[in-house]
Every structure is written in C-alpha cells, then in structure tokens.
Backbone as CSV, one residue per row, in Angstrom:
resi,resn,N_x,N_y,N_z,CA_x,CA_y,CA_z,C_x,C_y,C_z
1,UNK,0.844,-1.178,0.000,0.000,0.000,0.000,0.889,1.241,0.000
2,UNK,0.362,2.135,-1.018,1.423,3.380,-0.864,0.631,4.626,-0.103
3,UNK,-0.386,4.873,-0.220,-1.093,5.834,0.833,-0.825,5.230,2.246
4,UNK,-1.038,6.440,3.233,-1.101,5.862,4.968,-2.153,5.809,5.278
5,UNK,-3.399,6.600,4.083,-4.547,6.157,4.220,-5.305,5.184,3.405
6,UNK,-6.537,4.912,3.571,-7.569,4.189,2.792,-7.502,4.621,1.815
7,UNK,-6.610,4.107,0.216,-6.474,4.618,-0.912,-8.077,4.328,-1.269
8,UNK,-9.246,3.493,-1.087,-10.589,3.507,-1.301,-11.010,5.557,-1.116
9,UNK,-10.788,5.943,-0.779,-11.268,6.920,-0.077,-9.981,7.907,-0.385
10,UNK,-9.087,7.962,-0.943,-8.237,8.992,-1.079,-8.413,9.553,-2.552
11,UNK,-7.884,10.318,-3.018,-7.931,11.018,-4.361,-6.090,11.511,-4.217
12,UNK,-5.306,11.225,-5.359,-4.035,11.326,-5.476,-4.227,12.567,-6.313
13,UNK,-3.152,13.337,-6.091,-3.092,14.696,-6.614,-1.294,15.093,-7.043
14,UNK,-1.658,15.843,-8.055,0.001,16.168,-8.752,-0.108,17.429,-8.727
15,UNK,1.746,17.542,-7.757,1.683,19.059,-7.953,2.946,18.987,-9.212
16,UNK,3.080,20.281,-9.254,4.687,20.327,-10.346,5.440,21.365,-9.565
17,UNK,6.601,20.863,-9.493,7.774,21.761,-8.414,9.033,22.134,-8.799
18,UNK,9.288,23.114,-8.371,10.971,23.055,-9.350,11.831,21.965,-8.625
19,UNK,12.543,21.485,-9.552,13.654,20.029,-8.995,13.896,20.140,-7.762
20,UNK,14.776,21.242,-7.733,15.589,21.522,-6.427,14.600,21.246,-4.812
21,UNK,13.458,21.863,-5.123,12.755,22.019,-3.982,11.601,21.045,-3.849
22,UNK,11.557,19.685,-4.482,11.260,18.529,-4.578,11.103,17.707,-2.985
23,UNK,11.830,17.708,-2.548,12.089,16.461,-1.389,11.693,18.077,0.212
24,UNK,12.199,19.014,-0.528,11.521,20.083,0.572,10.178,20.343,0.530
25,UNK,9.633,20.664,-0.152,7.919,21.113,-0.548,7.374,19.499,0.468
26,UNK,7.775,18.139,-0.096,7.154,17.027,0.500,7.358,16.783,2.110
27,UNK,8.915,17.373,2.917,8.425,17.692,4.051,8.121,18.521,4.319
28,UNK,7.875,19.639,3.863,7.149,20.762,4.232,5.378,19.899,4.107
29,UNK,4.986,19.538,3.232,3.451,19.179,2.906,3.535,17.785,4.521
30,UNK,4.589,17.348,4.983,4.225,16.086,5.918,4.345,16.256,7.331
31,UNK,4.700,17.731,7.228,4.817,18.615,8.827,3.306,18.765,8.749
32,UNK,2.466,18.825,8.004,1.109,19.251,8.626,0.085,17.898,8.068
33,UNK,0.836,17.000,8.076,0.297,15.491,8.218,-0.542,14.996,7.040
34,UNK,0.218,15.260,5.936,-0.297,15.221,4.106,0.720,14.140,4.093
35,UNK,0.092,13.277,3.865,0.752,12.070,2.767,1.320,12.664,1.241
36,UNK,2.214,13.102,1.227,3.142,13.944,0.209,4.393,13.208,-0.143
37,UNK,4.977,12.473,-1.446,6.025,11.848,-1.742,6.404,12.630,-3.246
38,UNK,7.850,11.912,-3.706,8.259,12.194,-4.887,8.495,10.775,-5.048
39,UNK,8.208,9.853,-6.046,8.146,8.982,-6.716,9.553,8.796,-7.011
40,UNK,10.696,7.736,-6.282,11.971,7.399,-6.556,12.334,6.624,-7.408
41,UNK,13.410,6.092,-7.906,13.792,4.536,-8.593,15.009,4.565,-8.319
42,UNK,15.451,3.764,-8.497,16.520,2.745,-8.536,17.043,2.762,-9.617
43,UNK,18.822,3.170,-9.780,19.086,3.666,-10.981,20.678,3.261,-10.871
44,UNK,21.346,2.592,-11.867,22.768,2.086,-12.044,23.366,2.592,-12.738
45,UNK,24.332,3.311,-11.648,25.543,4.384,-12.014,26.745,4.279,-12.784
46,UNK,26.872,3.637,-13.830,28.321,3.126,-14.329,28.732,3.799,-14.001
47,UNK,28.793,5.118,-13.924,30.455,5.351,-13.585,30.921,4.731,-12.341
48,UNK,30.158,5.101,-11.275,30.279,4.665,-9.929,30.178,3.203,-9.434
49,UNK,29.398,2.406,-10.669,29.064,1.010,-10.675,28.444,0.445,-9.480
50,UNK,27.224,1.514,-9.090,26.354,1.200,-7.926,25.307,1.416,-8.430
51,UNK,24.386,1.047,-7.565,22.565,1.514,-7.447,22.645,2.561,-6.478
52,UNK,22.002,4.109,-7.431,21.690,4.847,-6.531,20.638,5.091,-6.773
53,UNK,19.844,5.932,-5.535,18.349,6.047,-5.809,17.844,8.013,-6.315
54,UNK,17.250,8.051,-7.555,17.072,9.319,-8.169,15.689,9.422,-8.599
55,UNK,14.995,10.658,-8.827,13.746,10.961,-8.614,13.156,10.296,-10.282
56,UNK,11.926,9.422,-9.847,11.911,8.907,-11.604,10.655,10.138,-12.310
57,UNK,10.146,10.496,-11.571,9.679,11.891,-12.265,9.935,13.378,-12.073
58,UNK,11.067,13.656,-12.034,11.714,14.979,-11.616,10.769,16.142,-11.435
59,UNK,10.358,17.058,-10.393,9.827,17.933,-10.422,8.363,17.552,-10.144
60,UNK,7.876,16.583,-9.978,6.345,15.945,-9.175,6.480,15.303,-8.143
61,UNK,5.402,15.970,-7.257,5.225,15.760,-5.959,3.679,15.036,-5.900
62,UNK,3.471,13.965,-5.551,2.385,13.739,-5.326,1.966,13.793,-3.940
63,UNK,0.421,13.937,-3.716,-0.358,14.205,-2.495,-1.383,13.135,-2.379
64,UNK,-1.693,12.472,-1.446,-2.945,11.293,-1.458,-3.527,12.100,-0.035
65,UNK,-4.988,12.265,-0.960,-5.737,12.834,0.412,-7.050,12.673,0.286
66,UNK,-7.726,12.958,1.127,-9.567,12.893,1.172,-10.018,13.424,0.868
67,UNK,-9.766,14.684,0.650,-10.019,16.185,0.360,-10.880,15.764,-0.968
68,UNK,-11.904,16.680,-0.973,-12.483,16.753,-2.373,-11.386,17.489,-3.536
69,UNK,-12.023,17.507,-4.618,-11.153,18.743,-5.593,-11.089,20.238,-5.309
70,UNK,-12.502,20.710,-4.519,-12.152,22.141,-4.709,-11.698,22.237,-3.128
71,UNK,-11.609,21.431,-1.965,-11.296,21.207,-0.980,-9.721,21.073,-1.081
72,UNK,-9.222,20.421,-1.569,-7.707,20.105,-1.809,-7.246,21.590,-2.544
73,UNK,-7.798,22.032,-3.593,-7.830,23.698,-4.683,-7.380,24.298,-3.376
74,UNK,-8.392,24.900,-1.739,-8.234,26.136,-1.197,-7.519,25.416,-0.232
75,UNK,-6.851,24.424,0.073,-6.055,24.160,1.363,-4.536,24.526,0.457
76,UNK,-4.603,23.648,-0.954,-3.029,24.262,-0.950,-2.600,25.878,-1.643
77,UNK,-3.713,26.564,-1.809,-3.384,27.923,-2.134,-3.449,28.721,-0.753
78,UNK,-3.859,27.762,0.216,-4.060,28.536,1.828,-2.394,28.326,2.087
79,UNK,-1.569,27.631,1.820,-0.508,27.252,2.475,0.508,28.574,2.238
80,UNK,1.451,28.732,3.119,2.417,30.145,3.729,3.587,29.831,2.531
81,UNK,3.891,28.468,2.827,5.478,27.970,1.824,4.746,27.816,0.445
82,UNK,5.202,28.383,-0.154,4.770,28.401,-2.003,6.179,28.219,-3.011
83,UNK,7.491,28.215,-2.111,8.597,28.253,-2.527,8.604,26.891,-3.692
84,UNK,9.160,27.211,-4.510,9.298,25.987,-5.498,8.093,25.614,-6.145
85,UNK,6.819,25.620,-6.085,5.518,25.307,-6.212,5.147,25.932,-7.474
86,UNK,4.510,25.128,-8.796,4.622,25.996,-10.489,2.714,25.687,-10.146
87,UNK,2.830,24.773,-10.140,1.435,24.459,-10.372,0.850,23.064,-10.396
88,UNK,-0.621,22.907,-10.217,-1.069,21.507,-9.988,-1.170,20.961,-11.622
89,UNK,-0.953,19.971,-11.653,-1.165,19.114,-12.999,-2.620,18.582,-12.898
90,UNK,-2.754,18.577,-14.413,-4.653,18.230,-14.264,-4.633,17.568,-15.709
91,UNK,-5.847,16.829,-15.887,-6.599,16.603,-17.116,-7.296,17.457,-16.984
92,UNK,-8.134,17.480,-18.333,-9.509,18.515,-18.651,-10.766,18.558,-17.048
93,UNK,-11.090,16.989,-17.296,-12.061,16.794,-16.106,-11.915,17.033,-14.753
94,UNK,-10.334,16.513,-14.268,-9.547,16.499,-13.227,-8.316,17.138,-12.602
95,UNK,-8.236,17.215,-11.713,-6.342,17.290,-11.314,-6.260,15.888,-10.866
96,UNK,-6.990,15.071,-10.143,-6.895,13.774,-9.399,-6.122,12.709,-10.466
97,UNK,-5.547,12.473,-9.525,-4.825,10.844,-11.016,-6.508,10.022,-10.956
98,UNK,-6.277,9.198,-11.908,-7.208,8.133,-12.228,-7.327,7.077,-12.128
99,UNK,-8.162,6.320,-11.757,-8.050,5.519,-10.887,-7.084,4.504,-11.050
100,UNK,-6.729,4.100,-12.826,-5.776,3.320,-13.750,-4.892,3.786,-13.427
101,UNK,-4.626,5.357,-13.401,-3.012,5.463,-12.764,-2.724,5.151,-11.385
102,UNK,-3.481,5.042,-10.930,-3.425,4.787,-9.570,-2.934,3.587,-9.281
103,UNK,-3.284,2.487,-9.783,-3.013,0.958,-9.736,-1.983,0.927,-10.390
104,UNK,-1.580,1.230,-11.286,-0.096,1.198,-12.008,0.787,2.127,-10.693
105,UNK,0.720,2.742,-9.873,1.366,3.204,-8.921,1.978,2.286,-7.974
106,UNK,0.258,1.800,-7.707,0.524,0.629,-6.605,1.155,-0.749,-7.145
107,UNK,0.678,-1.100,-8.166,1.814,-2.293,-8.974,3.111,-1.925,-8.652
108,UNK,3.887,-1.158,-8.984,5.166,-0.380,-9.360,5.904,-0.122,-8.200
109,UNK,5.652,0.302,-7.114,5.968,1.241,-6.063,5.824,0.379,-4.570
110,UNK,7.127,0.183,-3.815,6.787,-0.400,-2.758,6.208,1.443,-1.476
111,UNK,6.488,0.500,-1.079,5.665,1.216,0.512,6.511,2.785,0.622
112,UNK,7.812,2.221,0.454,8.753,4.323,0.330,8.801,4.800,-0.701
113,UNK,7.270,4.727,-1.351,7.357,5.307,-2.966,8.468,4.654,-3.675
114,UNK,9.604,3.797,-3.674,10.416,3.548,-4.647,9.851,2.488,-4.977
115,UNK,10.689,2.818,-6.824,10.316,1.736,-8.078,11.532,1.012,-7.939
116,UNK,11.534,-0.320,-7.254,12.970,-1.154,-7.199,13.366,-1.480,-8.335
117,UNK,14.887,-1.579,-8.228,15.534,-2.655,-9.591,15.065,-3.485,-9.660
118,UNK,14.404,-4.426,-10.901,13.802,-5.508,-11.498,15.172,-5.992,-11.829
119,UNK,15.338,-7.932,-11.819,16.399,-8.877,-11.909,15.895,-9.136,-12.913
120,UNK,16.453,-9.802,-14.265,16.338,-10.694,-15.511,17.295,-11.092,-15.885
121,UNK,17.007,-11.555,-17.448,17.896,-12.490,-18.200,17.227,-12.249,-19.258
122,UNK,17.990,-13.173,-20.436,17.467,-12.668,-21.924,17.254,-14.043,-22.246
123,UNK,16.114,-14.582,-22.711,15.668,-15.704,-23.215,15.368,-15.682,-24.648
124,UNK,16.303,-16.216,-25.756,15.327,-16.197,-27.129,15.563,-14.514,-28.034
125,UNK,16.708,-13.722,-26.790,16.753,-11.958,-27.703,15.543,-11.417,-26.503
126,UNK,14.623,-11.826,-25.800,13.429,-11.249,-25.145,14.070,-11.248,-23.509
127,UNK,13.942,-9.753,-23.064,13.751,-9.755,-21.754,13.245,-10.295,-20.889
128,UNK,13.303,-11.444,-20.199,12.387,-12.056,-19.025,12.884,-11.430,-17.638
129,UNK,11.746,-10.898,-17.019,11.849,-10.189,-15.541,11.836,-11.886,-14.474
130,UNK,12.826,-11.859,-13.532,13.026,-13.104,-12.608,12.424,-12.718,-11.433
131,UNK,12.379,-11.171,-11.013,11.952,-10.621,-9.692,12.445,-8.940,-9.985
132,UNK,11.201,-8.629,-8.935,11.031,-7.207,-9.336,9.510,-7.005,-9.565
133,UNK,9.462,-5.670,-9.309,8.342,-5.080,-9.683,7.568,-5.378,-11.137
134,UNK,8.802,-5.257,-12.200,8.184,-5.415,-13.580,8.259,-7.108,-13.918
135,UNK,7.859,-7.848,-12.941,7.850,-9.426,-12.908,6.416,-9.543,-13.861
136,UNK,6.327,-10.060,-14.669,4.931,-9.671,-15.223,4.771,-9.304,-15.957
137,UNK,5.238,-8.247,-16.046,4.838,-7.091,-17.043,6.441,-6.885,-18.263
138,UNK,6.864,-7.785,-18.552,7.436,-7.600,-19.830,7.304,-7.476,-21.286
139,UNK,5.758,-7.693,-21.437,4.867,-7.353,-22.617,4.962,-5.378,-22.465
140,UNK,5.228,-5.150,-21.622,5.780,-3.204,-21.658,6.496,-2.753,-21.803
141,UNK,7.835,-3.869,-21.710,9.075,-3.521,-21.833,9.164,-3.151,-23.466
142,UNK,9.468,-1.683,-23.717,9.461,-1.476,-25.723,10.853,-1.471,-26.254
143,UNK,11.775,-1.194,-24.921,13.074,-0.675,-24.949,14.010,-1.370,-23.690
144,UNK,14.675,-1.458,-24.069,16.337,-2.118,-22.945,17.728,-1.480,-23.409
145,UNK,18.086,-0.829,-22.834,19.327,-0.290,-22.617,20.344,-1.084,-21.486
146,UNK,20.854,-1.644,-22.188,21.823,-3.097,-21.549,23.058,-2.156,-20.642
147,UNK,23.521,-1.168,-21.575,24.729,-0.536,-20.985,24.066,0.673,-19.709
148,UNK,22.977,1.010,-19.525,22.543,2.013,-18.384,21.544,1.465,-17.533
149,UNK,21.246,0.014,-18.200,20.254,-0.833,-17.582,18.982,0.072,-17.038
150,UNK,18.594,0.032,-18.232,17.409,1.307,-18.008,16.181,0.534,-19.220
151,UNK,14.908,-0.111,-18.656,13.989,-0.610,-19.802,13.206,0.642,-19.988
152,UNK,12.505,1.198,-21.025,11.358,1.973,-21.251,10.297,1.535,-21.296
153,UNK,9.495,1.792,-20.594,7.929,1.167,-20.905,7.090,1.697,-21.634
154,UNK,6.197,1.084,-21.916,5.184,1.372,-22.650,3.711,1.936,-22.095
155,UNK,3.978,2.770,-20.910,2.751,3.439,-19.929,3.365,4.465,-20.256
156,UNK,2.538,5.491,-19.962,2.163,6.869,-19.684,1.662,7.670,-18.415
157,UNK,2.460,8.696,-18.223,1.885,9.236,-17.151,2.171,10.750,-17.608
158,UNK,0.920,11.483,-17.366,1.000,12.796,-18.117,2.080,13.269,-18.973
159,UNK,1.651,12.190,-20.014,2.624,12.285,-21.611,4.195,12.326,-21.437
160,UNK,4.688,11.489,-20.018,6.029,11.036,-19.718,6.106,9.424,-20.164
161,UNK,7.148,8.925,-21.059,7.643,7.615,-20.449,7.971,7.470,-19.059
162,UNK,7.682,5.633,-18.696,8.350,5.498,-17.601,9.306,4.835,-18.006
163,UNK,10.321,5.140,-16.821,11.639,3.798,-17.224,12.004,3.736,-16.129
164,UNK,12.995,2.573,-16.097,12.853,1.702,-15.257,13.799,0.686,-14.678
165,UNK,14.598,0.935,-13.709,15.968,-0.409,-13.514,16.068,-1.702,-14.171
166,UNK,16.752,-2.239,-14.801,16.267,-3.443,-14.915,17.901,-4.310,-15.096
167,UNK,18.646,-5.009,-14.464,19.700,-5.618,-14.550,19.672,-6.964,-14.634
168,UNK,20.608,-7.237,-16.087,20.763,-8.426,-16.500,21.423,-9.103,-15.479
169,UNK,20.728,-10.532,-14.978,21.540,-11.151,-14.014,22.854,-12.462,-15.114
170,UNK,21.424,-12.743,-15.838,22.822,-13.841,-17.306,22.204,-13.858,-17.988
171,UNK,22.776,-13.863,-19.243,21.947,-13.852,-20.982,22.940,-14.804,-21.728
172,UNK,21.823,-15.307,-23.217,22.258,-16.543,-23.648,23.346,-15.301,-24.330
173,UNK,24.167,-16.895,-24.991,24.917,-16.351,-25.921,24.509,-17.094,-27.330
C-alpha cells in the first residue's frame, strides 16, 4: 500500500515543483500530516558502478488525500510555503490521477514510494523479468538499454515515459 490512508477513499493529486525544492515542498506538505512523496527509482551508475536512488519523475510531488477537488484547490493555495511550487497538474475533467493510474502506482511502487531494480535475463533476444516489480509485465518492456540498464515502458503518465531499472543477471549467448 502506498497511501497511509484508505487509498478507497483517497484522491491522489500532482503538484509540479521546481527540482531543487522537490524532497523540501514534501516535508514541508508532511509537517502538517499530508501524505506527500516524490516517486523514486533505482538507478545504475556506471560510472560509480552502484545503485543509486534518483527521482523517476523529476519535479512531481504527489499528495494522497480525502479532500475533495475544490477542498484540496483552497487548502493548498491557503498554504504560507509556495517556494518551489509551479502548479497543480490536471486533465480537462480532473487534477486527481485516475483511478488506472493509480493501480499502475501501486503495482510499481513499494511502501517508500520507490520503483525497485527488477532482476532478468534474456531468453530467445526477449527480456524475461526473474523478480522485481516489472515481474509480469514484460509485454511493456518497448526498450532495454543493456549498458545504463534502463527498460522503457510502454505506460504513460502525463505524456512522460516510464523507465525503469532493470539488470541483467545472465543472458544466452
């Protein structure tokens, strides 16, 4: 579960933030007891030849709350800190994610908002996921980047690719 509340009953909300003030705006939003994250992953550094962890949508902050829409609208234009803060992301109908994005969240995302490295191998030229989040879901995989170990998927989230750790554990020859 990635809300601390009853995601039945929550409505997820996107703000857009400048980079820098990313991981501040979210404790600033969790000092007054808002379930507020930035969406992490898991990301392999050749140069450094580690896993470090970096923001997989730079500059979005998400909010899971109860709040209606125009309820959630006057609490965060009520707020004092506006530092970093561009604006809420919306569809036509909504700002709220939907309910489809929502479940692709919760698929994806353990409990500290991070998207873990997915383990595989190459069967046949085809990516097979062994463990990991994207266990499953390799019919999404459109793209593999072997040398940054980075797959692209084939979802959308307000007209972003996602991508995604993914390290070869052994491949045929």
């Amino acid at each position: 579960m990635i809300c601390t509340n009853n995601l039945n009953k929550n409505n997820w909300y996107v703000l857009f933030v400048l980079t820098p003030y990313e991981d501040s705006f979210c404790a600033y939003l969790k000092r007054y007891g808002v379930d507020a994250f930035s969406v992490k992953m898991e990301n392999y550094r050749k140069d450094k030849k580690c896993i470090e962890i970096k923001s997989a949508f730079p500059g979005y902050v998400f909010v899971c709350s109860p709040l209606s829409q125009d309820d959630f609208n006057d609490w965060l234009f009520s707020l004092e800190f506006k530092k970093g803060l561009i604006k809420q992301l919306c569809y036509k109908e909504t700002t709220a994610l939907r309910a489809e994005e929502i479940r692709v969240f919760e698929q994806f995302l353990d409990k500290d908002h991070l998207f873990r490295m997915s383990y595989g191998h190459l069967k046949n030229g085809r990516l097979v996921i062994d463990q990991g989040p994207l266990k499953g879901f390799e019919d999404y995989i459109t793209k593999y980047d072997k040398r940054n170990r980075l797959a692209t998927l084939d979802l959308f989230f307000l007209d972003q690719k996602w991508m995604a750790g993914v390290t070869l554990v052994e491949s045929d020859k």
